[in-house]
N, C-alpha and C positions, 0 to 999 in steps of 0.2 A: 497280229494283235499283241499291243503291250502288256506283258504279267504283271498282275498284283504283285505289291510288295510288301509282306510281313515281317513288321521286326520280333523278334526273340531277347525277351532281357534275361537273362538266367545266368547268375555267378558259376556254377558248377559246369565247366566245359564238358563233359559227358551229357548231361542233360540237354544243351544248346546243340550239339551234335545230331543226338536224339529225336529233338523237334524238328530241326533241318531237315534230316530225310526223309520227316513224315512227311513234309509240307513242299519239298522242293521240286516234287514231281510238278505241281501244279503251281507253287509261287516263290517267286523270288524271296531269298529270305536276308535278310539282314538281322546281324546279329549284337547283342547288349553285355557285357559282362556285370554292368548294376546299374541303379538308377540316374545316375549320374551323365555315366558316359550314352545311357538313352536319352537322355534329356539335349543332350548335343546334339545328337543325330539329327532328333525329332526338330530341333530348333532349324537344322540344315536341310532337311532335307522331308519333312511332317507333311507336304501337301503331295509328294509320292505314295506314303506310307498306307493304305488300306485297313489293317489290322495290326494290333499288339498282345504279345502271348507277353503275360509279366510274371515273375515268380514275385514272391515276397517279402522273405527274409537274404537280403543280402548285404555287402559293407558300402559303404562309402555312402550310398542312398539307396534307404529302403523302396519295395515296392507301393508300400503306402505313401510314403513323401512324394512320389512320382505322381499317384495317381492324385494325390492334393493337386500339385501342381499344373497337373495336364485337364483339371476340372476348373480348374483358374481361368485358363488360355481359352479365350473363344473360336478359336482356330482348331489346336488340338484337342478340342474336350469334344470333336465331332467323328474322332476314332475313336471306332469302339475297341475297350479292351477284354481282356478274357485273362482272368485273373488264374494262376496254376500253384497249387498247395501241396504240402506232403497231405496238411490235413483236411478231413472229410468232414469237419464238425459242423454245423449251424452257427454258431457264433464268428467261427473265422470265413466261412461265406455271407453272412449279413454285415461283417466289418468291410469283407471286400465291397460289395457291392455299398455301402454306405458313405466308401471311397469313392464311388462312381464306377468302378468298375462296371462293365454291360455284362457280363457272361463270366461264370467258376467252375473249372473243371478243375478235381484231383489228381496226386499221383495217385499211381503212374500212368503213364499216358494209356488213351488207348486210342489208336492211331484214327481210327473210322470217324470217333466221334470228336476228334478235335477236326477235321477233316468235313465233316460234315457241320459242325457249330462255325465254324470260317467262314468258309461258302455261305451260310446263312446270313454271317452279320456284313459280310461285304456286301452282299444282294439286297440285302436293308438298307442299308448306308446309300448305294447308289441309286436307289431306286425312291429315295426317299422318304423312304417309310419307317426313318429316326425319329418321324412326326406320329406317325404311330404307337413309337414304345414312349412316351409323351401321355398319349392317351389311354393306353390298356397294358394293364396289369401283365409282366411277362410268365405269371405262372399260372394265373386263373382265367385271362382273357376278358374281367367287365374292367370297367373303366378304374382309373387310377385316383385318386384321391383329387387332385390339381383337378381333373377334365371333369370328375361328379359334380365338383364344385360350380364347372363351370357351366354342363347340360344342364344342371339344378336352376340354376337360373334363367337360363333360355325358356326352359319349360312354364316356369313362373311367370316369365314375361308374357309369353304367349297364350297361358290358359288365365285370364288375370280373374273370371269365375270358376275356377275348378277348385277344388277342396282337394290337398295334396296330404298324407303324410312322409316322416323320412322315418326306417325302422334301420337300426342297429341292432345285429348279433355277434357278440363277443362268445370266442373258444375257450372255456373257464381251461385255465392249465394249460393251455396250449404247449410251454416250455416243459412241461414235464410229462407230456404226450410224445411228444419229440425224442426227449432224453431214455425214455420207458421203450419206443417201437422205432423208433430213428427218425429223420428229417426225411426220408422217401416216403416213408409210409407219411408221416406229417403233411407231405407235400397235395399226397394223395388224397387225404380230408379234404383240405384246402380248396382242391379243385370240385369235389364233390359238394362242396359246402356251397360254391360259386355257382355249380351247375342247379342246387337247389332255391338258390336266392332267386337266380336269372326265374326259373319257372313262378316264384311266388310271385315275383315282382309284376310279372303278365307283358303282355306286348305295349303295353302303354306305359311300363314300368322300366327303371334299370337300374342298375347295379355298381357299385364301385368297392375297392379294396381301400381301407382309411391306412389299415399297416396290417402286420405279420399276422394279426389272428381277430382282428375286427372287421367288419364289413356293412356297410350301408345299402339299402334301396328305398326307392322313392315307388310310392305307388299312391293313386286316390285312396284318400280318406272311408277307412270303415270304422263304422261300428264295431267289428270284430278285432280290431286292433286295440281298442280301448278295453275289452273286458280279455280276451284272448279266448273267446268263445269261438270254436270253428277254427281253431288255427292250429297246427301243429308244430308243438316246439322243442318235439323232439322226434326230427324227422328219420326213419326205419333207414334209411340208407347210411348212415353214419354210423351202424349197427352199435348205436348206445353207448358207446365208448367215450362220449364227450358227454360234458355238460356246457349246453346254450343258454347264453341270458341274451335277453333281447328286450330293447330300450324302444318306446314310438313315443314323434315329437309330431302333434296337429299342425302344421304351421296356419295359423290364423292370421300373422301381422306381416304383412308383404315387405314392410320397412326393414325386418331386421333383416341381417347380412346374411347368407346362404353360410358360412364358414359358423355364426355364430348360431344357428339353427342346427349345426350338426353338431357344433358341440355342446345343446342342449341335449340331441337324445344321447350321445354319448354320456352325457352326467347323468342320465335315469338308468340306463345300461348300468354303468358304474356303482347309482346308489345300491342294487342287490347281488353285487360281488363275494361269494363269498356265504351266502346265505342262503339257509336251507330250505328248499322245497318253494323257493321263492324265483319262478324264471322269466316274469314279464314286470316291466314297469312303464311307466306314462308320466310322459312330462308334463306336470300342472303345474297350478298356483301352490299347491300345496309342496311339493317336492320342491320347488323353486325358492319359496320364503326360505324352505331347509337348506338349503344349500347357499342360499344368503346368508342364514343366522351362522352357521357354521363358518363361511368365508369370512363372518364378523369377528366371529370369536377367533381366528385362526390371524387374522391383522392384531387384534386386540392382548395380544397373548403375550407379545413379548414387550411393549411399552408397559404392560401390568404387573411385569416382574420388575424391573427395572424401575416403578412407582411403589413398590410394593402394597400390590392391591393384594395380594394374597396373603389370607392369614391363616396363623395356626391356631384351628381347635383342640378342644381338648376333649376325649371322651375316659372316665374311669371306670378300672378295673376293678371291681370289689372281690374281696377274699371271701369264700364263703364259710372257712374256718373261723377268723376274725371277725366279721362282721364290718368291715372298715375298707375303706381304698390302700387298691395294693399296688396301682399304677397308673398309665396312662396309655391312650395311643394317640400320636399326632398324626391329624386328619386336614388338609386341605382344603381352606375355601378360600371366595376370589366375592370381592364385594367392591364389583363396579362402579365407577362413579356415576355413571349414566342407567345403565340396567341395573343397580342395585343388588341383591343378594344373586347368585349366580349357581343353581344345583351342580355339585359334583356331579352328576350323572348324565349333563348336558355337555362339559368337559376334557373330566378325564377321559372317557372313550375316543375323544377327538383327538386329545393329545400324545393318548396311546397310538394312535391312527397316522399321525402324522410326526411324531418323531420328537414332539418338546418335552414328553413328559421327564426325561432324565436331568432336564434343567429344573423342571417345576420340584423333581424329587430334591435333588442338590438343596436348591433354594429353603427345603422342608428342612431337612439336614443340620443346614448352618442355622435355620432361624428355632429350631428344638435343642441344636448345643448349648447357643446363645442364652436360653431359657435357663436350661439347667446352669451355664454357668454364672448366672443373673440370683438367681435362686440361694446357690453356696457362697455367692459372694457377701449376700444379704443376710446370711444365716438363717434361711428358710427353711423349714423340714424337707427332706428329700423324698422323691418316690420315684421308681425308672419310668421312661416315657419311651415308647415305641415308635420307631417309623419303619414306614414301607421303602423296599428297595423290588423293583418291579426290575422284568425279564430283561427289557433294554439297559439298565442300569449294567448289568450282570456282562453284557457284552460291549457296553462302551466305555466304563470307568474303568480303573485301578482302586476297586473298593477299597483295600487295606489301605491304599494310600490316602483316600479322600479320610478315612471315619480316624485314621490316629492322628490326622492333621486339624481335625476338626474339635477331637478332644483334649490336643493340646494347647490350642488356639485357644480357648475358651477356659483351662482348665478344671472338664468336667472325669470325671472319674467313670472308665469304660462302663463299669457294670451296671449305672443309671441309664445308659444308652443302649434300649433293644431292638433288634435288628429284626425284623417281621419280611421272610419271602416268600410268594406265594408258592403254593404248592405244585405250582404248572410248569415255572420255572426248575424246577428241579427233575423232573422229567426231560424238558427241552437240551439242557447241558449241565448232564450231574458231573462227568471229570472235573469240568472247570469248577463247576459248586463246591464239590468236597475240597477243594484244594483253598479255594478262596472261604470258605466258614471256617474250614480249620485255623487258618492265620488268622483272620477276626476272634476266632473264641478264645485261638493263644492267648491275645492279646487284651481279655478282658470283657469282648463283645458279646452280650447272652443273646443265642439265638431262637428263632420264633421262627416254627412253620405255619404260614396263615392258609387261610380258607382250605382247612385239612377237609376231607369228604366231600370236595365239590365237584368230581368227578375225575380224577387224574391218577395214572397207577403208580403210587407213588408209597405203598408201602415198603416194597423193598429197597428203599432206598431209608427209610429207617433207620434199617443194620447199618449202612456203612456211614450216614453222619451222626455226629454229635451235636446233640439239639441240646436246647436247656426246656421249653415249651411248645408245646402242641395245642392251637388254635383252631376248635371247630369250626365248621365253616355253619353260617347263621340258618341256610337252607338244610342244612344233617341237621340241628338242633331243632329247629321247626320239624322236621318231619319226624326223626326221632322221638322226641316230646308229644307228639300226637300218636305214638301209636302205643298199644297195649305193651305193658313192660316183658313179657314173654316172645313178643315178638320184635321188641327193639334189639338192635344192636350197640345203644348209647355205652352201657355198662361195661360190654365189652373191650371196645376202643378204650376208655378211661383205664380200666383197667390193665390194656399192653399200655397205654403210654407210660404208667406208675412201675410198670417191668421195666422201662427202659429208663427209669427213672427222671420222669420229664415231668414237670407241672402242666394242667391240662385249664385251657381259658375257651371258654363256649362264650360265642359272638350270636347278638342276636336274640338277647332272650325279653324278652317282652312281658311276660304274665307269671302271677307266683305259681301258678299250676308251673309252666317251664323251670321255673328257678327250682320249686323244691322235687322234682325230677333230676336236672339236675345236680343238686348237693344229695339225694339219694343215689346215684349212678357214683358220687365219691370227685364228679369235677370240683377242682380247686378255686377256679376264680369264674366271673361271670360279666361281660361288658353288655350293655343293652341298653333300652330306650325305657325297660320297668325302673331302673335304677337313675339313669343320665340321660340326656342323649349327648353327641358333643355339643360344646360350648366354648367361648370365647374366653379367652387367659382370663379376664375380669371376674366372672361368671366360676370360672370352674375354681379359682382360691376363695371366693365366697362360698360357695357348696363346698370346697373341702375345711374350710374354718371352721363354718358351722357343724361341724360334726369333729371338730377340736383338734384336728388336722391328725387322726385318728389313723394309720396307717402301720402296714404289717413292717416287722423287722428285716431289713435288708439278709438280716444272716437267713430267715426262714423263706424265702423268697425264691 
């Protein structure tokens, strides 16, 4: 009987040595010095070949280029390979295998189990049962994402009065389960997780893997899927250590596509990512409109910049020494041509979510320069105006670079331009902060900690920047403001901040009960809806005229 023939690609001749004698008791081996000269071989001689042991990192062609290559070839993309690594990580075995690779073992070898993973994938290979790893998952055993697709529909076809739903449960964290207890222990979930679907699903039910840490089952339609009454969604055998969200889609309309059915429950899965004490959702009319208006405003976002739908308001800052506007803060809105006035709070979250807000901030930026330098050009009274530079800003711009280009562009005078970041951001990456506010302040920039007290520990960081003001956050000043003054801590905070010598601006203040709290506590300024709320450039030089454009002295500021 004729021996299998395994090739060996591995640059390092110690290594190719190595695998030969593991393997040559029982198979022929032919040997690769890198991807290249495998690629010859396999061109001459690929319908002999059985098995491929490939390393990775070698010259002339790597083991990824090879395995692009050999996933090309309708011929060789039917050996299977078995991918070999110095490393052990999850990321360099989901590259290999995302390569096509069939099987990843690390160094160093251990002789049995490469020995025993051969023999298995050749036994597969000839026995035909590559149709197999086709249809089931190779590390949880239910069906593969391609084959649920395709049972899903059979089922459908065949029960055309049964009442089905499909349920998805996503491993919140899955990557940092992995990283925290390892990719074995990971693996181990995984399968548990599988063996717990397969039982929910029941014998008229089954199971599929969508990817690394989602998974789908179809089972009839209940009741208890829609409230999650009777279900357990956090099953004792995973002993707690994860958190399960879990999406059900009714499918009701036979018309729509079995591919686009799953990726409605996966969008209800998704909608509570992330959110607390929140672990079942349902795909309806209601969540669906959501996820349209937001798909609307997510197309609509970047033809609206480039129209400039977005304008800047203006909300004022009042002195509560003075009596008079002591500044500004530019706040963004977006006044659709078709939907008309557009709440920030429908928005920004979106834009925080999905990555535009550092263009929307940019765009605030140059169109609040512009202002101020519209202003001195005209010989208008001056007053500084505030913008927001939110967390993403912070890691994808070159602030210094953007705000002194901006202030020369326009020739507006830094200390009109204040710099407002929130208080969370500073927590996230204070090295980089402190380094980039100090060169802004160098340079003229007064800076502002916004939404101080909304919950981030971010006192000590205090000591080590140089602030110019401290920004209550609107929820401390409501809550503060309603409670008996022996039991507030308002007075206090004001207080360190005037030790650190910082102006203190309380957001939020609504009623003169808050206000004369407040300027008794010793805060300096006051922005709120009792005084302004914002307004549109038109709007806000009318309200500050009329009060005879009354406004505190830059030097006391």
């Amino acid at each position: 009987m004729r021996r299998k023939q395994i090739l060996v690609v591995e640059d390092n001749a110690l290594n190719r040595e190595v695998l030969s004698a593991i393997l040559e008791e029982s198979y022929d081996v032919l040997q690769a010095q890198n991807g290249q000269a495998a690629l010859d071989l396999l061109r001459k001689r690929g319908e002999e070949i059985s098995l491929i042991l490939l390393d990775v990192m070698m010259p002339v062609m790597d083991g990824y280029s090879l395995l692009d290559i050999i996933r090309e070839d309708p011929e060789l993309s039917l050996i299977p390979v078995i991918v070999t690594t110095q490393s052990n990580s999850e990321e360099d075995e989901v590259a290999a295998l995302s390569h096509g690779a069939t099987d990843f073992v690390p160094k160093p070898y251990r002789p049995q189990v490469i020995l025993h993973r051969a023999a298995s994938l050749i036994k597969l290979r000839e026995s035909a049962a590559i149709v197999n790893l086709l249809q089931y998952d190779r590390l949880t055993g239910v069906y593969t994402k391609e084959f649920f697709y395709r049972k899903l529909r059979e089922r459908l076809d065949a029960n055309p009065d049964k009442r089905y739903c499909i349920v998805c449960v996503n491993v919140e964290n899955f990557k940092l389960f992995n990283d925290t207890f390892g990719a074995r222990e990971g693996d181990r979930l995984l399968v548990t997780l599988a063996d717990i679907l397969r039982e929910m699903a029941g014998e008229d039910g089954f199971c599929g893997r969508f990817d690394a840490d989602r998974f789908l089952f179809l089972q009839e339609a209940s009741s208890q899927w829609i409230t999650g009454e009777g279900k357990d969604l956090e099953p004792e055998a995973l002993n707690h250590r994860v958190v399960l969200r879990w999406g059900v889609y009714e499918i009701t309309d036979r018309t729509v596509q079995v591919e686009q059915m799953c990726d409605r429950v996966l969008l209800a899965v998704g909608s509570i990512r992330g959110k607390y004490n929140q672990f079942l959702a349902v795909y309806d009319d209601a969540l669906r409109a959501k996820l349209l208006r937001e798909q609307a405003i997510t197309d609509a976002m970047e033809p609206a910049l480039q129209n400039e739908e977005f304008v800047v308001y203006l909300q004022p800052k009042y002195s509560l020494k003075h009596g008079c506007i002591a500044g500004a803060e530019a706040l963004a809105r977006w006044i659709h041509p078709k939907w008309g006035f557009m709440s920030p709070g429908e928005f920004i979250p979106l834009f925080e979510k999905n990555g535009f807000i550092p263009r929307l901030d940019q765009y605030m930026w140059e169109k609040t320069c512009q202002l101020l330098g519209q202003w001195k050009k005209d010989g208008h009274p001056m007053i500084p105006i505030s913008v927001n530079i939110s967390r993403a800003d912070i890691y994808q711009q070159d602030l210094v670079k953007a705000f002194t280009g901006l202030v020369e562009k326009y020739g507006v005078d830094p200390r009109y331009l204040h710099l407002e970041i929130t208080e969370s951001a500073y927590v996230d990456n204070a090295s980089r902060i402190v380094t980039t506010l100090k060169e802004l302040r160098q340079r003229g920039f007064p800076i502002e900690m916004d939404d101080f007290g909304s919950g981030y520990s971010s006192l000590n960081m205090l000591g080590q920047l140089r602030l110019d003001i401290l920004k209550l956050d609107m929820q401390f000043v409501c809550n503060e403001t309603g409670k008996p003054e022996v039991q507030s801590i308002l007075g206090d905070i004001v207080a360190m901040g005037h030790r650190l010598h910082l102006g203190i601006v309380a957001e939020g203040a609504e009623t003169r009960g808050q206000v004369d709290r407040l300027k008794d506590a010793g805060c300096d300024y006051v922005q709120g809806y009792f005084f302004a709320k914002p307004m549109p450039l038109d709007q806000f030089e009318a309200h500050w005229k009329a009060r005879g454009y009354a406004c505190v002295p830059p030097e006391e500021k």
